[in-house]
C-alpha positions, -999 to +999 in steps of 0.1 A: -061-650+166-037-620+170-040-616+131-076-609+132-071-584+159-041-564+143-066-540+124-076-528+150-044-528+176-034-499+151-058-480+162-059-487+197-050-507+225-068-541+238-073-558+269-081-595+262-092-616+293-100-649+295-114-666+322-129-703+334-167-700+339-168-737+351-162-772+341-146-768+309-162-731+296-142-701+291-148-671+287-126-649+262-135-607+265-117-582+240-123-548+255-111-520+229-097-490+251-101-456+237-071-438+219-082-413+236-107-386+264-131-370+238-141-406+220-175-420+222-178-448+246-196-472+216-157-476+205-152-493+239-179-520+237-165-555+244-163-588+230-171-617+251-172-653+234-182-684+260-173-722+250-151-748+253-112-742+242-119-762+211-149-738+203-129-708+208-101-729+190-126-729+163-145-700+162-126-670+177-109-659+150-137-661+129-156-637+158-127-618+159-123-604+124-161-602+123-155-580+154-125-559+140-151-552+111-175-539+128-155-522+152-134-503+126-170-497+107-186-482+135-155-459+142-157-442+104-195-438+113-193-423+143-162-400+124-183-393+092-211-383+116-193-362+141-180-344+106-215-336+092-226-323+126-197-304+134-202-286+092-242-283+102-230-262+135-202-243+117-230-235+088-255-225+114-232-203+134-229-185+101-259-183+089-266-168+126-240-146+122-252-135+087-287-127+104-273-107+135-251-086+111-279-081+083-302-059+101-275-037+118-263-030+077-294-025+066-314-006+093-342+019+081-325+049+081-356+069+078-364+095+109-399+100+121-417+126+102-415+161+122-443+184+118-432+210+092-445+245+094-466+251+073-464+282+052-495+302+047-509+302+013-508+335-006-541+350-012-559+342-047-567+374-068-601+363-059-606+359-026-626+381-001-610+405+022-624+390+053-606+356+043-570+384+034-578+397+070-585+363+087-554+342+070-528+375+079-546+372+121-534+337+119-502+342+105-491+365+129-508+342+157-487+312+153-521+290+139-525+271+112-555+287+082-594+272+085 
């Protein structure tokens, strides 16, 4: 019996109770303890067998190792997953990171346009003299040509 459970006393501590139920029934329970605070309470989920000693003679070791199996199984699960959650956080931090620090790199640099002054246009050889006279009046006025 204690063979079946040593797998799994390196990992942890047991508390293995066994109790009369009535007549001739017992009751064996192998509660694993956790090795320690942050562990998931699934590694803590007990093993209760009820039958006569020659059942438990019989079959408890059996149970057991089936037991230790699954209990060491379930603790590389819940390891394995814990990993791939805790890489899917640590990739999504920095692709938020990546994101936050992107636009602040490439911000548009570009300032609103400012209205420019606008130079007046030099007379053409062939315009008027009332256009000359008007464009100059405007000039001088601070408005923009018609």
């Amino acid at each position: 019996m204690f063979t079946e459970l040593m797998p799994l006393l390196r990992k942890r501590g047991l508390l293995l109770t066994v109790s009369l139920v009535e007549g001739d029934t017992l009751r064996a329970t192998v509660v694993p303890q956790k090795a320690s605070d942050n562990e998931d309470n699934a590694v803590t989920t007990p093993l209760a067998i009820t039958g006569t000693a020659e059942e438990l003679d019989r079959d408890l070791p059996q149970q057991l190792v089936e037991f230790t199996g699954a209990h060491l199984q379930l603790q590389s699960t819940l390891a394995s997953a814990k990993a791939d959650m805790d890489a899917a956080a640590k990739a999504a931090r920095e692709e938020a990171r990546k994101k936050t620090s992107k636009p602040s790199g490439t911000a548009n640099t570009t300032a609103p346009a400012t209205p420019v002054a606008k130079e007046p246009e030099a007379p053409s050889l062939f315009a008027s003299e009332e256009h000359i006279e008007t464009t100059a009046a405007e000039h001088e006025e601070g408005g923009e040509p018609s």
